[in-house]
C-alpha positions in Angstrom: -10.9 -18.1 -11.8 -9.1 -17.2 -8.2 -12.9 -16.0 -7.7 -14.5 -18.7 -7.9 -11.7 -21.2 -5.8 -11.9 -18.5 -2.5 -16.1 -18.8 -2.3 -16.0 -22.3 -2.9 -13.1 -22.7 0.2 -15.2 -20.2 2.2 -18.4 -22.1 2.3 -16.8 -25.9 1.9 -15.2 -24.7 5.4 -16.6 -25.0 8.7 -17.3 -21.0 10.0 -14.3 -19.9 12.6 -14.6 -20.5 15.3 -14.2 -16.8 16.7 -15.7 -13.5 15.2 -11.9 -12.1 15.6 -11.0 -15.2 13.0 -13.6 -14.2 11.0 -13.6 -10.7 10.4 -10.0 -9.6 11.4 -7.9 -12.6 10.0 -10.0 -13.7 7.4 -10.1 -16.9 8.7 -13.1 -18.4 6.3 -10.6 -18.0 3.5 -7.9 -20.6 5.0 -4.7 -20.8 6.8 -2.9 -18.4 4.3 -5.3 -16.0 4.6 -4.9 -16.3 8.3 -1.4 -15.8 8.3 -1.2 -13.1 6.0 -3.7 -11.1 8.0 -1.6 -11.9 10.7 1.3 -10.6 9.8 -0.6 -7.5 8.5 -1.5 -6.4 12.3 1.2 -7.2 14.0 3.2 -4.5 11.1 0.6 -2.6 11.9 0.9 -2.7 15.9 4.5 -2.3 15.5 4.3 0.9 13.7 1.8 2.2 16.1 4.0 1.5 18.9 6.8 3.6 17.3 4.3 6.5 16.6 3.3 6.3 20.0 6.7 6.3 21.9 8.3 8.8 19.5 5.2 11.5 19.7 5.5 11.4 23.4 9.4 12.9 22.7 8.7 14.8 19.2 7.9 18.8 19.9 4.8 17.9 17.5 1.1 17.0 18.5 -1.4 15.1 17.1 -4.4 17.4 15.9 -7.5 17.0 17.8 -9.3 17.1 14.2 -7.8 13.6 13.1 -10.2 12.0 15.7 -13.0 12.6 13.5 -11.9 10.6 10.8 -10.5 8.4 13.4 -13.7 8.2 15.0 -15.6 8.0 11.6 -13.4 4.8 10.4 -14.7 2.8 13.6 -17.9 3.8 13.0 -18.4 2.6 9.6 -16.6 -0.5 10.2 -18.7 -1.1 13.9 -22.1 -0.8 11.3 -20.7 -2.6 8.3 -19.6 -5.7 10.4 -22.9 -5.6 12.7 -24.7 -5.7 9.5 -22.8 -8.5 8.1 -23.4 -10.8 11.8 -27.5 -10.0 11.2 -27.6 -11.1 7.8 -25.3 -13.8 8.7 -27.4 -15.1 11.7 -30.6 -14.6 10.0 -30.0 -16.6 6.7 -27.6 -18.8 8.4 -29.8 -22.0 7.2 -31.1 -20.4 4.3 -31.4 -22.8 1.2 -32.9 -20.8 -1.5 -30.9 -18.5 -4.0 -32.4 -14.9 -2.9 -30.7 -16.4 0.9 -27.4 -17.7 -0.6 -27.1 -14.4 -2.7 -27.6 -11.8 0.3 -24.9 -14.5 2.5 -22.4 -14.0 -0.6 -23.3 -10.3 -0.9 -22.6 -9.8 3.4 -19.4 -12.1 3.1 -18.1 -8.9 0.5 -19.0 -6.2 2.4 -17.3 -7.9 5.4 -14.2 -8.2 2.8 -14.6 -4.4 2.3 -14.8 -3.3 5.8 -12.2 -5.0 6.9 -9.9 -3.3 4.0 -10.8 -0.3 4.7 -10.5 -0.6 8.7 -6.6 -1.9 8.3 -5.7 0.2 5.1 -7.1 3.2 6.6 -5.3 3.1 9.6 -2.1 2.1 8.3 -2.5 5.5 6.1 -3.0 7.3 9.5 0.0 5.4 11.1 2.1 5.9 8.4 1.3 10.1 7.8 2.1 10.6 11.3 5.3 8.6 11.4 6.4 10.8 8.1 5.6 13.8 9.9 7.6 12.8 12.9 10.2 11.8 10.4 10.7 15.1 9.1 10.7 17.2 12.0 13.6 15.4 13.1 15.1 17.4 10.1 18.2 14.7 9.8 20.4 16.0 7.0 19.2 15.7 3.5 21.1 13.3 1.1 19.7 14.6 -2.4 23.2 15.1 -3.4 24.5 11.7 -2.6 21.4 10.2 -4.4 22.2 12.3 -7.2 25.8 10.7 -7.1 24.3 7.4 -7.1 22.5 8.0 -10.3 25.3 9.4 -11.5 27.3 6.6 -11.1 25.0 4.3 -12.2 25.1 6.4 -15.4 21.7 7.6 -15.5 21.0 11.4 -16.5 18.1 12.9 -14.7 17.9 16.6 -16.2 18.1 14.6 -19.4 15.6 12.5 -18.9 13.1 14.8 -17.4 13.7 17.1 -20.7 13.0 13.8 -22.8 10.1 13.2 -21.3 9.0 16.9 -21.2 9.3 16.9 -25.2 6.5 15.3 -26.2 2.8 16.9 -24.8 1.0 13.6 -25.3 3.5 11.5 -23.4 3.9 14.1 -20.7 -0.2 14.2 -20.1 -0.5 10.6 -20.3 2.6 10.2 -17.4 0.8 12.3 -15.5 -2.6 10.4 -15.9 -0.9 7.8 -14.8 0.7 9.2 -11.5 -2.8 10.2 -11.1 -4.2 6.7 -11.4 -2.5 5.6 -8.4 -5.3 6.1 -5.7 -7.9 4.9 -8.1 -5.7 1.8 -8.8 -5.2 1.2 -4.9 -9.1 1.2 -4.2 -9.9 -0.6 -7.3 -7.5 -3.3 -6.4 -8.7 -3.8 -3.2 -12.5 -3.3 -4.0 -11.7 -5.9 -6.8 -11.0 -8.3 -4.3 -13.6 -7.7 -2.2 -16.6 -8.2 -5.0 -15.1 -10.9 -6.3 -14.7 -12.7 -3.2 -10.8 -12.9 -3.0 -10.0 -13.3 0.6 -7.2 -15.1 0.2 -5.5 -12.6 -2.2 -7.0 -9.3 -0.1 -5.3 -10.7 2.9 -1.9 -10.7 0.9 -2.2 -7.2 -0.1 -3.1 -5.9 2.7 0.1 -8.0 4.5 2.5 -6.5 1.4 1.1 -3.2 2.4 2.5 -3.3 5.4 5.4 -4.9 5.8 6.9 -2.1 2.5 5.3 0.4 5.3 8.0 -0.5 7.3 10.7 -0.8 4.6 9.5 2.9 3.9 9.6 4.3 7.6 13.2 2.9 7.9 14.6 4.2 4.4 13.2 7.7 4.9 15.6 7.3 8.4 18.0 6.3 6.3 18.5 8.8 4.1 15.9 11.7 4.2 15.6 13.7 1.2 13.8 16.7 -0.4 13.4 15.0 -4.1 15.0 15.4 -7.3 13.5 18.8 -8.4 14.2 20.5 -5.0 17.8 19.7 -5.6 18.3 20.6 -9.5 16.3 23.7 -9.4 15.1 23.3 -13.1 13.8 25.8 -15.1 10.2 25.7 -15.5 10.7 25.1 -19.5 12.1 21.9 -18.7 8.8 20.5 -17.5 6.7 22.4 -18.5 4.0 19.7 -20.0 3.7 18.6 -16.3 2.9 21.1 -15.0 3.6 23.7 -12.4 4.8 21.7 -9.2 5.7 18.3 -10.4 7.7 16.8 -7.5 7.3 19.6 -5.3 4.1 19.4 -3.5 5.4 18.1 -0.4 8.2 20.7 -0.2 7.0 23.5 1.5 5.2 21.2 4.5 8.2 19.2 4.5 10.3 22.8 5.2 8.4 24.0 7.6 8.4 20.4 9.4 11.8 20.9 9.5 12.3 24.0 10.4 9.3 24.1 13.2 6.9 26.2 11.8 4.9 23.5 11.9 4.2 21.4 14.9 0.7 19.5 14.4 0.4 16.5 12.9 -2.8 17.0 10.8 -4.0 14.7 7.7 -6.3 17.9 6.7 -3.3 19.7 5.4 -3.2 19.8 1.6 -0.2 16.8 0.7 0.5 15.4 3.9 1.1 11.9 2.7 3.9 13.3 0.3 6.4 13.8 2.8 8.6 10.8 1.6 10.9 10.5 -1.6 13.4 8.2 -0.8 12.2 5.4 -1.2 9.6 5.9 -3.7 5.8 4.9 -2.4 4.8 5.2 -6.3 7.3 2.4 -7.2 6.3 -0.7 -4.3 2.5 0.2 -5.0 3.7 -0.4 -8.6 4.6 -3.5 -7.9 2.5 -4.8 -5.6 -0.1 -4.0 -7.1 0.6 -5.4 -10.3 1.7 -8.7 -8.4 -1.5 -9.0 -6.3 -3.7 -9.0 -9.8 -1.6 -11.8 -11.3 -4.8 -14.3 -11.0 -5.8 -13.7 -14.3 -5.6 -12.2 -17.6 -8.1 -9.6 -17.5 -6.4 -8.3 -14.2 -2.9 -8.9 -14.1 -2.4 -6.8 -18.6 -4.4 -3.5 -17.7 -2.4 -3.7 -13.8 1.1 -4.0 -15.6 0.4 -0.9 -18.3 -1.2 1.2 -16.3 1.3 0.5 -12.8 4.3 0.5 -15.7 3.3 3.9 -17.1 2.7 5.4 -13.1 6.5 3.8 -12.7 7.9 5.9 -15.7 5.9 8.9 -14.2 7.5 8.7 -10.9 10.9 10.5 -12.0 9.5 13.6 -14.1 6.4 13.9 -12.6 6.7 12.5 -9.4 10.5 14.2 -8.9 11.9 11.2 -7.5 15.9 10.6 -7.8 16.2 7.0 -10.2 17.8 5.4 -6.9 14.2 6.2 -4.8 13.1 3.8 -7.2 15.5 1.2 -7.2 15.4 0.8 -3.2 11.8 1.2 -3.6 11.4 -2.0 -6.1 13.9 -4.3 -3.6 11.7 -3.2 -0.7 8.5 -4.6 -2.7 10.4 -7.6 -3.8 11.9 -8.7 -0.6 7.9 -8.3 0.9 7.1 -10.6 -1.9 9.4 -12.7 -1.2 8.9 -13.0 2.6 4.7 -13.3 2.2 4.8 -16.4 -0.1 7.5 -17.9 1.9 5.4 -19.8 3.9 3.7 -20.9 0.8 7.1 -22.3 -0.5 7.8 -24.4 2.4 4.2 -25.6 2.6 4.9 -26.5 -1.0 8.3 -28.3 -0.2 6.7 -30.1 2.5 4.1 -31.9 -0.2 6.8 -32.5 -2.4 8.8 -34.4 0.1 5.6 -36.4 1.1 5.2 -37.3 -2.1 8.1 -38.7 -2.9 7.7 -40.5 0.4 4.4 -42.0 -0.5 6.0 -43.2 -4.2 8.7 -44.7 -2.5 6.7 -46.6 -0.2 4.3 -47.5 -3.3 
């Protein structure tokens, strides 16, 4: 149904006035779309900036190999939105349906591309501020974190050992853990078939401003994850498998320690680094709330994200805290993207009543 409401606003609207509008902000799917996509690049320039500034000081380097993909990424977009201004320009006044069909089909693609241009850097801005992060080896705070669970009454080795007794719920947690990539995609390339600008534009803005919530909690208080600092026996999880929670560990030690010093994204879990606060738990939720438009979207979203949520402590190794923090950051982004939506909507209201009282 959100489908359908985002073409018709697209082609009831007169065409932006600049290709920037068009392709970057989204600005054929209205003035939220606009914004939201707004918001989205300036995150994004800010966390550049800080990757910039702080590589210049850091002992690390940035691995002449990550240009490729780097290089790659511009490409594809360069082609894909080329493509999309031919087809355009050529069946601009095109009345009959094969016209309007190839139009519709070039507006998606453009919906892809740009997706993929601004997720796919943020990925590259955000590894390489976690790898900075960790190299300034601040002291870990497992053991606080464990406190904090503690206090809140929650029993972690329990809990994992629960978990850990059945095989069936074991293998479908880590399904589920496993589901997050394919989730990430899906929801964005849902978007983009179905012609969602509107709702691609809010994603990708809730993307980024919990990117930032992340980069400053992992400042905050930097930590190895739960099974690092409990050391369980192996029999305790074992129907996860061997290195549940611990694939980041060994990059994230020699980050530390400076046996490493290149930031690469070829290395085998480099966009693990973080636990605290826990990645798994705002895609959850974001996720989840960027699928809300309909029925068919919004039940399968809030099993499968709920399952990856349950996942994130025995399989994921994340302290029960990580995912607390990580659910505020998620809700406070909510919160700030549809805040211009609420005083749009106060706005009418007041008019309204305006317009009876004058009646």
């Amino acid at each position: 149904m959100t489908s359908s409401i985002a073409v018709t606003q697209s082609s009831d609207n007169p065409a932006p006035a600049t290709l920037t509008d068009r392709w970057l902000l989204l600005g054929a799917y209205g003035p939220q779309a606009r914004f939201h996509m707004t918001v989205a690049w300036i995150a994004l320039a800010g966390l550049v900036s800080v990757d910039v500034v702080w590589l210049s000081f850091s002992r690390l380097s940035f691995a002449t190999s990550n240009w490729d993909s780097i290089i790659r990424l511009v490409l594809f977009t360069a082609i894909a939105f080329g493509f999309c201004g031919l087809v355009s320009h050529r069946l601009a006044h095109k009345t009959d349906r094969v016209g309007a069909v190839l139009r519709e089909g070039a507006k998606r693609v453009e919906l892809f591309a740009v997706a993929m241009l601004l997720f796919a850097l943020l990925a590259v801005t955000v590894i390489a501020y976690c790898y900075l992060g960790s190299a300034a080896a601040l002291p870990l705070q497992d053991a606080w974190l464990a406190q904090i669970d503690q206090w809140i009454g929650f029993d972690w080795i329990a809990f994992v050992k629960f978990a850990n007794s059945s095989a069936l719920a074991s293998w479908l947690l880590v399904k589920a853990y496993q589901s997050t990539s394919f989730m990430l995609v899906g929801t964005m390339l849902w978007f983009c078939i179905s012609g969602q600008g509107e709702r691609l534009a809010e994603f990708l803005a809730l993307s980024c401003i919990t990117s930032i919530g992340i980069a400053v909690g992992m400042m905050i208080l930097p930590a190895a994850g739960a099974f690092a600092y409990y050391h369980l026996p192996f029999a305790a999880y074992e129907n996860f498998g061997t290195g549940s929670g611990m694939w980041h560990h060994e990059l994230l030690m020699a980050l530390r320690n400076g046996q490493t010093t290149e930031i690469d994204f070829n290395v085998p879990n480099s966009n693990c680094l973080v636990t605290f606060p826990s990645g798994h738990t705002i895609l959850a939720i974001i996720m989840t709330y960027a699928l809300r438009g309909s029925w068919w979207t919004l039940v399968p979203s809030f099993i499968i994200n709920g399952a990856m949520l349950a996942s994130t402590i025995p399989h994921g190794g994340h302290h029960l805290f990580d995912l607390i923090v990580g659910a505020v950051i998620a809700v406070c982004a909510i919160w700030f993207v549809r805040l211009p939506l609420g005083v749009r909507h106060h706005r009418l209201a007041i008019s309204g009543d305006v317009g009876l009282a004058n009646a």
